[in-house]
C-alpha positions in Angstrom: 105.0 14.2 138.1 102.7 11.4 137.9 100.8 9.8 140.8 102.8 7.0 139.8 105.7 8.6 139.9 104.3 9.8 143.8 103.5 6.2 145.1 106.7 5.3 143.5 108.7 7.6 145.5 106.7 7.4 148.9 107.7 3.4 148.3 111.4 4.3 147.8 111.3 6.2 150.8 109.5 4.0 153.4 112.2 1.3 152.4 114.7 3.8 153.0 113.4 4.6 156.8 112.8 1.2 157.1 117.0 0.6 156.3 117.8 3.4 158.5 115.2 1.3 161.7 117.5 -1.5 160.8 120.7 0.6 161.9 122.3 0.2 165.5 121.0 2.9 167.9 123.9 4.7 167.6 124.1 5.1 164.1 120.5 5.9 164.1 121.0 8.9 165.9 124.1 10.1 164.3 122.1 9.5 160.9 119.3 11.7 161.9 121.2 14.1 162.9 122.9 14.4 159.6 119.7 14.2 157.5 118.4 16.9 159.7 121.2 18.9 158.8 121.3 18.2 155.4 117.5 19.0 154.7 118.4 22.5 156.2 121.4 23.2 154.8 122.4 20.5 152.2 122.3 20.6 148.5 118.7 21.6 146.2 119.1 18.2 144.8 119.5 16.4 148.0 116.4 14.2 147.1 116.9 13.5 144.0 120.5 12.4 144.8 122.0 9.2 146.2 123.6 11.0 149.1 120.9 9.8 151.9 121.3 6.0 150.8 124.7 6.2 150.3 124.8 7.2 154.1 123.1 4.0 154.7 124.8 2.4 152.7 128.2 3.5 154.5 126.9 2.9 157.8 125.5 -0.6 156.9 129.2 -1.2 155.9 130.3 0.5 159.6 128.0 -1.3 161.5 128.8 -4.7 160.0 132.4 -3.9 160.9 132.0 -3.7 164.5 132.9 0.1 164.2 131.5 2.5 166.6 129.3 5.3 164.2 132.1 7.9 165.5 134.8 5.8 164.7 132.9 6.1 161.0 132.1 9.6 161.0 134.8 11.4 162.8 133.9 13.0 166.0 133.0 16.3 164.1 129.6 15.1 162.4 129.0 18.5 161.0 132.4 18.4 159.3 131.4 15.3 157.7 128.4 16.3 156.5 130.3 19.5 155.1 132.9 17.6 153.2 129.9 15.3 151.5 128.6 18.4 149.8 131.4 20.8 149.2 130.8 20.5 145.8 127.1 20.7 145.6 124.9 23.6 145.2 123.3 24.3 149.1 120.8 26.2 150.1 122.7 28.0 151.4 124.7 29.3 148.9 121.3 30.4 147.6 120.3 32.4 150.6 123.7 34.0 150.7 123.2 34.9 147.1 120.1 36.3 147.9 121.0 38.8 150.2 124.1 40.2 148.3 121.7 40.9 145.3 
């Protein structure tokens, strides 16, 4: 990985927080709650993924609607977050890998 590649990311990400500022208060908090769990829990790739804008993306969408972020999410946030990487390889999964070894 470049320093190219660094800047280019660090620009990608700032435009991404700055997306997420642009979110109703609401959604805001619901948001960083779920990126908070995902970065503990959530898949190795989670990064490198389009999971986190696609968040955005789905809330812009909520939002524009009129809907409440609850309404969006379900009132089980953690379930949501759950079903968005039941497929995906977690952390996790690694740590509980770990310790059967």
């Amino acid at each position: 990985m470049g320093i190219q590649d660094i800047i280019e990311g660090k620009k990608q990400w700032r435009a991404h927080v700055a997306r997420v500022k642009a979110l109703p208060p609401d959604y805001q908090i619901v948001y960083k709650e779920i990126q908070r769990y995902l970065f503990k829990v959530g898949p190795i790739d989670l990064l490198d993924s389009d999971l986190l804008p696609g968040i955005v993306d789905f809330f812009e969408e909520g939002a524009a609607s009129g809907k409440g972020v609850l309404a969006v999410t379900g009132t089980d946030v953690a379930a949501f977050c759950d079903d968005l990487i039941k497929d995906s390889r977690t952390y996790a999964d690694v740590y509980q890998e770990s310790i059967e070894q």
